[in-house]
C-alpha positions as CSV (number, residue, x, y, z in Angstrom):
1,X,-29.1,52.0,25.2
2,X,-28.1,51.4,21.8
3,X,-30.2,48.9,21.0
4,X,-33.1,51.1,21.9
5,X,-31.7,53.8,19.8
6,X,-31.3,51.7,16.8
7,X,-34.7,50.2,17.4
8,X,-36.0,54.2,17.2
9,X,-33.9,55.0,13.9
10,X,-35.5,51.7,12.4
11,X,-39.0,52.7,13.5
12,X,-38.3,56.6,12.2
13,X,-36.9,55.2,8.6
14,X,-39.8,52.8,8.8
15,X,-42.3,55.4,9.0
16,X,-40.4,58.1,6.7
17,X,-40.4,55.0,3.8
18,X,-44.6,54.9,4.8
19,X,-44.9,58.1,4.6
20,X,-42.9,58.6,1.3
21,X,-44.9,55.8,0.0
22,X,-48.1,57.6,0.6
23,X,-47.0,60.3,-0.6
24,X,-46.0,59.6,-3.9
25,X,-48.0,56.0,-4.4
26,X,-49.2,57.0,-7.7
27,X,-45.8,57.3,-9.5
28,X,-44.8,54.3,-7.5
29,X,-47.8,52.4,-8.9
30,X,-47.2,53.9,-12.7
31,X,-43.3,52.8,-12.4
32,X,-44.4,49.1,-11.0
33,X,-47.1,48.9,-13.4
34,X,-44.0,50.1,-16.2
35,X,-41.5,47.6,-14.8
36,X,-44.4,44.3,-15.2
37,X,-44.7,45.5,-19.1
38,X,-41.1,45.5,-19.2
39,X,-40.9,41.8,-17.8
40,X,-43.8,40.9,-19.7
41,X,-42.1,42.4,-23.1
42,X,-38.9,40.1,-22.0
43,X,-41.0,37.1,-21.3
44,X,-43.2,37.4,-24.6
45,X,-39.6,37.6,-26.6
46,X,-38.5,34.4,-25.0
47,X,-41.2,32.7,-25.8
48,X,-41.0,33.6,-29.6
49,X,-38.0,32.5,-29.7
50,X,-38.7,29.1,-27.9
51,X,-41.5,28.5,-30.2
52,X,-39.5,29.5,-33.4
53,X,-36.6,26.7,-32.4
54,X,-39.4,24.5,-31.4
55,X,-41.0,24.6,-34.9
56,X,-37.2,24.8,-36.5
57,X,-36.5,21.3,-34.4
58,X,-40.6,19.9,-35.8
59,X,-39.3,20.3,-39.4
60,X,-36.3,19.0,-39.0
61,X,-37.9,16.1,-36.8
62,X,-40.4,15.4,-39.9
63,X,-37.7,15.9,-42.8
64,X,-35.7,13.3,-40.3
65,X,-39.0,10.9,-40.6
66,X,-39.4,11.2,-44.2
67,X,-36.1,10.4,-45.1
68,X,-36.1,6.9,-42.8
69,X,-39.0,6.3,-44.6
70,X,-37.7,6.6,-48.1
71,X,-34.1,4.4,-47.0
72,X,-36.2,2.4,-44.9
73,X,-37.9,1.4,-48.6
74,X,-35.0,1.2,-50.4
75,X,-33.5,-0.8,-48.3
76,X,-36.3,-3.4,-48.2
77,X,-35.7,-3.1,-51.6
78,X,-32.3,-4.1,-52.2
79,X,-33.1,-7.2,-50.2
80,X,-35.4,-8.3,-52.5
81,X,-32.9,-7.7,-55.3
82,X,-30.5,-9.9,-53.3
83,X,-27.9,-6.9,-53.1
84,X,-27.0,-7.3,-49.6
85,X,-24.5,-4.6,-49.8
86,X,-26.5,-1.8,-50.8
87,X,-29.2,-3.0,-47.9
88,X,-26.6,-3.0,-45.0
89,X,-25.2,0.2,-45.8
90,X,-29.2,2.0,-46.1
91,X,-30.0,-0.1,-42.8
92,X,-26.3,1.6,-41.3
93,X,-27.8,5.3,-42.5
94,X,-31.4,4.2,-41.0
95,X,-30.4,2.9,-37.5
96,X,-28.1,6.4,-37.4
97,X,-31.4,8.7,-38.7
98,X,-33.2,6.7,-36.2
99,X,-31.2,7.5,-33.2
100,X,-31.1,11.4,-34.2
101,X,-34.8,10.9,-34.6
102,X,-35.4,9.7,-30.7
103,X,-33.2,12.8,-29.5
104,X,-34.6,15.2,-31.7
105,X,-38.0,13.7,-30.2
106,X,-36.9,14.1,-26.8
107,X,-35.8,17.8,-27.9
108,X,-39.1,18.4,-29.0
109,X,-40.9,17.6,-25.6
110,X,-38.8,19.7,-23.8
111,X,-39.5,22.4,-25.9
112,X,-43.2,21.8,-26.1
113,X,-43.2,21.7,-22.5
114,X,-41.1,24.7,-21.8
115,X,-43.5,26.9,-24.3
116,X,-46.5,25.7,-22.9
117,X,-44.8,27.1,-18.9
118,X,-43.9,30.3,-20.4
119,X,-47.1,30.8,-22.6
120,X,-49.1,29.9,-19.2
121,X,-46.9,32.4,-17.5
122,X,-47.2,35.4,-19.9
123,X,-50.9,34.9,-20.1
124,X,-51.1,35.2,-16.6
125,X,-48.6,38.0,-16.8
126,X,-51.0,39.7,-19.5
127,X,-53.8,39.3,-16.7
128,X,-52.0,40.7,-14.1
129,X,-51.0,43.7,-16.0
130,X,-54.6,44.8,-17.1
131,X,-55.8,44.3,-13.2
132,X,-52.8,46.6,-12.5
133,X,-53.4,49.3,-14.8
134,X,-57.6,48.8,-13.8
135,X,-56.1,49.4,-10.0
136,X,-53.9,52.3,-10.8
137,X,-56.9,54.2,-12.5
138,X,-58.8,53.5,-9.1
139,X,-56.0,54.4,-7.0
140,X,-55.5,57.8,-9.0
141,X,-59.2,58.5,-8.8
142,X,-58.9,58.8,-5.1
143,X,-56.1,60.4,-4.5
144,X,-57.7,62.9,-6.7
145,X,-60.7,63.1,-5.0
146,X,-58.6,63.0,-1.7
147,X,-56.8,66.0,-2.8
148,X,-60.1,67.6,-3.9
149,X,-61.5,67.1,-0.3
150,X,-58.5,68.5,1.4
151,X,-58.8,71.5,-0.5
152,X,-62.2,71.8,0.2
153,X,-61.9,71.0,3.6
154,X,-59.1,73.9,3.9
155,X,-61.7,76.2,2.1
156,X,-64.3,75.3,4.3
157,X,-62.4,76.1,7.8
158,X,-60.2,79.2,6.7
159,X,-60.5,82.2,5.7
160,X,-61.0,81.2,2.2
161,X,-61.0,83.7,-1.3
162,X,-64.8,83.7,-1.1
163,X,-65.3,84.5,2.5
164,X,-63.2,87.6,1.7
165,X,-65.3,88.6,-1.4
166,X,-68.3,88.5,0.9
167,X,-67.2,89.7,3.3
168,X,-66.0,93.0,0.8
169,X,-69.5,92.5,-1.2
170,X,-71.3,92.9,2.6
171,X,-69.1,96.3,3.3
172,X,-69.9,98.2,-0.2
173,X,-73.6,97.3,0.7
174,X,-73.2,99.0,4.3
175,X,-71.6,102.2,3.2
176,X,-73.7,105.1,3.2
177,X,-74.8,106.9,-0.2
178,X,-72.8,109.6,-1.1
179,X,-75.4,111.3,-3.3
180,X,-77.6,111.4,0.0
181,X,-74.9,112.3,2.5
182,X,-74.4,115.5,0.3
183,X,-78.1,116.5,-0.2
184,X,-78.4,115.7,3.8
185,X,-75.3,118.3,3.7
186,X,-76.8,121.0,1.6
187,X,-80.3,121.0,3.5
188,X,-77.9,121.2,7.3
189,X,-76.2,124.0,5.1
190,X,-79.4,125.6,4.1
191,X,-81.0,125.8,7.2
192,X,-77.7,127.2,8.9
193,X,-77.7,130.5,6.7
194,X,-81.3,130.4,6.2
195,X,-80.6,130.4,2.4
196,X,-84.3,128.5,2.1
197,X,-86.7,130.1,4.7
198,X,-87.6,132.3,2.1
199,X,-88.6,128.9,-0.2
200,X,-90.3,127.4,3.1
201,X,-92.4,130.6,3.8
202,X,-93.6,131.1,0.5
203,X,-94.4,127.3,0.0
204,X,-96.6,128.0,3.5
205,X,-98.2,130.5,1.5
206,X,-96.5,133.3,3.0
207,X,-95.8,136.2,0.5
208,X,-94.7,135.4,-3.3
209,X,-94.0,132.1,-4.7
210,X,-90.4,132.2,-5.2
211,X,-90.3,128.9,-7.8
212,X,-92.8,126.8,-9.5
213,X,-95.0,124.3,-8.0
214,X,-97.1,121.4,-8.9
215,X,-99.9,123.1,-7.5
216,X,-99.2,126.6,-9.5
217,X,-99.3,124.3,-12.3
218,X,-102.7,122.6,-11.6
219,X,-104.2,125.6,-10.9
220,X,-103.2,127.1,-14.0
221,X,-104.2,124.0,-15.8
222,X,-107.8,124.7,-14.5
223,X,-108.2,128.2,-14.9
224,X,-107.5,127.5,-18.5
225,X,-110.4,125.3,-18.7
């Protein structure tokens, strides 16, 4: 039983760290893509300083060579002045500048080889780094445009902002008109105390006009001609 419980809590925290992940891949991805500069920083230092010693070890190296072959001259020279003396003791300092001048060598080959590894590797560091950065623009792009179709999605199937506008634009458009609600009132109001039969008979032609019409006014508009 309590391996199959443990197997459960390692499947849970398995999918909690997933989910997690998911959820916040973006500053995950910024903070890797931060962390590979930072190596890359460390790495490019190292090798500036590998190829400063290696060209501090080359002058030395050539400085090293020049001077064997200046004793290496006089020497030869001294033997042809017959001064033995003076020879053995330039040949002593050559065979010694000669011996610095093999480890010095070997010193320089592993330096050459070591700066040639690390330039290799920081190259391909460099490389790494800009496909990075290219695949955290990409993976912000979509979670962007994720985001932008949840939202729309959740616009789409609720009752969103601009459902309820229309919905409010659709009920002022329904109501009835006040301004004819209240003429409809005085006319029911009229004919209840029969405040306008008198306007009705006389428009019939029943007894005196009791206000002006268009046709009083055309007739009066002809007579005048």
């Amino acid at each position: 039983m309590f391996g199959t419980l443990r197997t459960l809590v390692i499947g849970a925290n398995a999918r909690a760290d997933d989910q997690l992940r998911d959820t916040f891949a973006v500053e995950l991805i910024d903070q890797k893509v931060r962390e590979a500069e930072a190596a890359l920083r460390a790495a490019k230092t190292t090798l500036a300083a590998l190829i400063q010693r290696q060209r501090s070890e080359q002058r030395q190296y050539d400085g090293l060579q020049k001077r064997i072959i200046d004793l290496t001259n006089r020497a030869q020279a001294a033997l042809d002045a017959n001064n033995d003396a003076m020879a053995m003791e330039a040949a002593n300092a050559v065979a010694t500048m000669e011996n610095e001048a093999v480890i010095r060598s070997e010193t320089l080959s592993r330096l050459e080889a070591k700066v040639m590894r690390l330039r290799s590797s920081v190259e391909a560091g460099h490389r790494r780094i800009i496909d990075l950065k290219q695949g955290a623009l990409q993976a912000k792009s979509v979670t962007a445009e994720a985001k932008m179709q949840s939202k729309l999605r959740q616009t789409l199937h609720s009752n969103s902002s601009a459902e309820e506008a229309q919905e409010m634009i659709a009920r002022v458009l329904q109501r009835d008109d006040p301004f004819e609600q209240a003429q409809i009132l005085d006319d029911i109001n009229g004919d209840l105390d029969a405040s306008n039969l008198t306007d009705r008979m006389a428009d019939a032609g029943y007894g005196d006009a009791t206000r002006v019409t268009a046709s009083a006014v055309l007739e009066r508009l002809k007579s005048k001609k």
